[in-house]
N, C-alpha and C positions, 0 to 999 in steps of 0.2 A: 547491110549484112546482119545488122543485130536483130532486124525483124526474121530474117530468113532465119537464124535461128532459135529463137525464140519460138516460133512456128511450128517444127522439127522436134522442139522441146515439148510444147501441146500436143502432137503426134507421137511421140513416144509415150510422154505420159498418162494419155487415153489408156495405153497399153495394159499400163502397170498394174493400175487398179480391176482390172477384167482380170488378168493373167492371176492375180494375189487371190483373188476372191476364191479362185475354182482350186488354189492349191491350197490354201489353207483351211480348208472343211476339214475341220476333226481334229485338227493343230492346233496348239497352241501359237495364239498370234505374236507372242515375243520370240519364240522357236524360231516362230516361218520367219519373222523379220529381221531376225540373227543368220538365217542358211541364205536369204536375199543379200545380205550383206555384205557375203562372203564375194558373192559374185561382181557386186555393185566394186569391190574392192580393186580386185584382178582386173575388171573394165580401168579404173583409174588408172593402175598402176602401167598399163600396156600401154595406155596413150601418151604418159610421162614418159617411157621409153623410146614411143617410136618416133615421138617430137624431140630425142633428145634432152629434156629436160630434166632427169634427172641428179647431175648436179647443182640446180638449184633450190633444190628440197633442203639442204643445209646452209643455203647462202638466204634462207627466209629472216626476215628481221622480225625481234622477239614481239614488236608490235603487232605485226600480220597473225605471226602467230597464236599469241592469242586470240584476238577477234576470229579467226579461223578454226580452233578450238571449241570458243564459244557458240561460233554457227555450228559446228557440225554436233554440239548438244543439244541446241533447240530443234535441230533435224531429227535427233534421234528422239526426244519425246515427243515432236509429230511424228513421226512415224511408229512409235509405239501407242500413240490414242486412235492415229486413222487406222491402223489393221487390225485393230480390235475393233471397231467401229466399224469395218464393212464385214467383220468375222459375223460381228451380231443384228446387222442391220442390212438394207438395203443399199447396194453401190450406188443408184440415181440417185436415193437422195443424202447418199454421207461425200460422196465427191464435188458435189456443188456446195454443201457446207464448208467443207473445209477449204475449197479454190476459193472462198470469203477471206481468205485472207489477203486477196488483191487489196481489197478496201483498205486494211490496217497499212498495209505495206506501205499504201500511195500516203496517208496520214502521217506514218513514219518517216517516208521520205522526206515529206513536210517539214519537218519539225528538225528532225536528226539532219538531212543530207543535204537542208536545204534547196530541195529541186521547186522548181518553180510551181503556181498552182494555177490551172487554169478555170476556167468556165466550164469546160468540156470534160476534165477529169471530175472536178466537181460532182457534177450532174451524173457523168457514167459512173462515178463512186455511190451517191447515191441509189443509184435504179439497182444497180447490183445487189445493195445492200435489201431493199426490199424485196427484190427477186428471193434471196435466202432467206428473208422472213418470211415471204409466201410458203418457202420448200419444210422448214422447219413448220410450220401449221399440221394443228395436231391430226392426227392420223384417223379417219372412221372407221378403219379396217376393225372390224368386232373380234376378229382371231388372233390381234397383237396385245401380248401387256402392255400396261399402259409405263411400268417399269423399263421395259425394256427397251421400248423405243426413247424415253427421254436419256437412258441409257446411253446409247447409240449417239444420239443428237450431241447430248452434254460433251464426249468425246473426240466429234467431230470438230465441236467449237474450238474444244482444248487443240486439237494439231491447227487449226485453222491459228491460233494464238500463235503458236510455237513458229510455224511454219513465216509467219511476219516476222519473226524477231531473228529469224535463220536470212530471211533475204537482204538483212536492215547490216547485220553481223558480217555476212559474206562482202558486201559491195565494200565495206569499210576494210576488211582482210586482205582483198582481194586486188587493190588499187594499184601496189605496184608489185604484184604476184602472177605467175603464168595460171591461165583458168585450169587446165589441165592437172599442174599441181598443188592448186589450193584446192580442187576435187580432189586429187589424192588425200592429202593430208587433211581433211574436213569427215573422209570414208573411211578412215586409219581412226579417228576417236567415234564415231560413229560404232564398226565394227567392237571396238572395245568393250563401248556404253552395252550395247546389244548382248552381249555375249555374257558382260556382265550380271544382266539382268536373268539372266539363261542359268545363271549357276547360282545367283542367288535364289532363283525358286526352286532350283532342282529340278528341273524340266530337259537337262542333257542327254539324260538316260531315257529320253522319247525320241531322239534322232533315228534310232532303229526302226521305229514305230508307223514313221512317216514312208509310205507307196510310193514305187519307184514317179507314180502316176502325178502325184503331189511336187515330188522332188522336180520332176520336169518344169512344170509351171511354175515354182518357185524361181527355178533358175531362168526362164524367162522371161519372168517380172524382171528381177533383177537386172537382167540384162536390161529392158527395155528404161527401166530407172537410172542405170550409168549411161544411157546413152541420152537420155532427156536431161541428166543432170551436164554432163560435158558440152550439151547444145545450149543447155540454159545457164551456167554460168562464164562461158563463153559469149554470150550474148548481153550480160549484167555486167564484164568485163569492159567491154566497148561502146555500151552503149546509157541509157539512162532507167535505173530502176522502174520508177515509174512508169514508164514506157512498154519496158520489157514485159514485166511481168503481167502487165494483163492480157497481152498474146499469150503467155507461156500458159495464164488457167482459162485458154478457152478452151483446153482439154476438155473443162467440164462435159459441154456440148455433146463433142464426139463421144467421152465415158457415158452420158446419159445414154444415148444412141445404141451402143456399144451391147451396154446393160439388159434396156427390152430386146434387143435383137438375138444375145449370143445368151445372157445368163435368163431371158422370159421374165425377164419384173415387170411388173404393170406400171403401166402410164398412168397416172392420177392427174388430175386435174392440176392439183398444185402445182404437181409434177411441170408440167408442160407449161404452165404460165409462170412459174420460176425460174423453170429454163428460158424462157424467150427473153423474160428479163433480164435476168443475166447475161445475155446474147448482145443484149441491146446495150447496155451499158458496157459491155468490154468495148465491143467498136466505138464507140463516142473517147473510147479511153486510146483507142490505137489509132484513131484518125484528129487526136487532137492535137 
């Protein structure tokens, strides 16, 4: 069952970052990932209702809660490096950088949750890893600064960082918590952090500014975010970090896919033997 959804969690998450990209042209990427937010919220908060769980939103012990606190901080400074990172970069190659944080995750697990290490993660940890060195290889397109793209890159890494220490934080939160409502309450300081960040640049008085056209796509990023997020820590719940999560970034794939077909980015070489790498090392890692 935790593969099934984990899978689901890949499938939605493909989503997110196509749907982010085309609404946040012209926005501000902490705006748009503050109005995402909002929605990613209301997803949580429904599913704690219609499962009933809602009274145990107060019966959480102060443990869970902070660890679940803590992860939905490192959520919120990935997802403030990655949308500004596909804001100013290409989605092929900023979503397989930052789905690199399989690798740290599986490391982390290691060390913090003690899961076992095999031969096979090993090896698919690896190949992954060079797969995202291939994708990071510097650019010859003659019409990018050379600023801009390590820009972009550096950024990627940063969520890619964050985003390990959000999966390492949740499973430890989350152990004797409903997934449903340590998603709430993970989206509940999330929304804060975000929103925070919103009034401290003074960027509020641009809500107006944002096309209903924007607004759309925003909201179903968002959507498509609460729905990968409820599948994939539903999934981290029952089943084994390491395990999970490198079904849940084979999103990559599909985003790459996603990206030349619907936003026309070009395929570069790197491109496509990054991606295959990356391909190959997640199955070594889901069939281990």
């Amino acid at each position: 069952m935790s593969i099934i959804l984990a899978l689901l969690a890949a499938l939605f998450a493909s989503f997110t970052a196509i749907l982010a990209k085309i609404g946040i042209k012209d926005i501000d990427s902490n705006l748009a990932t503050a109005v995402r937010t909002v929605v990613v919220l209301i997803m949580a908060f429904l599913m704690v209702m219609i499962t009933g769980r809602t009274g145990e939103i107060s019966q959480v012990s102060t443990y869970a809660f902070i660890f679940l606190i803590l992860s939905g901080l490192t959520t919120g400074l990935s997802w403030l490096c990655f949308f500004k990172a596909i804001q100013i970069g290409d989605v092929s190659k900023v979503v397989p950088i930052d789905k690199a944080s399989v690798v740290l995750t599986i490391i982390l697990s290691f060390i913090i949750l003690q899961e076992p290490a095999t031969p096979l993660v090993i090896t698919g940890g690896l190949i992954i890893s060079v797969g995202t060195l291939v994708l990071i290889g510097r650019d010859k397109k003659k019409d990018k600064p050379v600023k801009k793209t390590q820009s972009y890159i550096f950024l990627a890494i940063l969520a890619a960082i964050f985003a390990a220490l959000t999966n390492i934080l949740a499973k430890i939160g989350i152990e004797d918590v409903d997934s449903n409502v340590a998603t709430f309450i993970r989206t509940v300081v999330i929304i804060i952090f975000a929103w925070g960040i919103v009034f401290f640049q003074g960027t509020l008085k641009d809500l107006q500014k944002i096309s209903k056209r924007s607004y759309l796509f925003l909201v179903l990023s968002g959507a498509a975010t609460g729905l990968s997020w409820l599948c994939y820590f539903a999934a981290i719940a029952i089943g084994k970090v390491s395990v999970v999560t490198p079904i849940d970034k084979f999103s990559v794939v599909i985003t790459m896919l996603l990206s030349f077909i619907i936003l026309k980015e070009k395929a570069t070489k790197n491109m496509i033997i990054g991606g295959v790498l990356i391909s190959i090392g997640t199955v070594l890692l889901v069939y281990k």
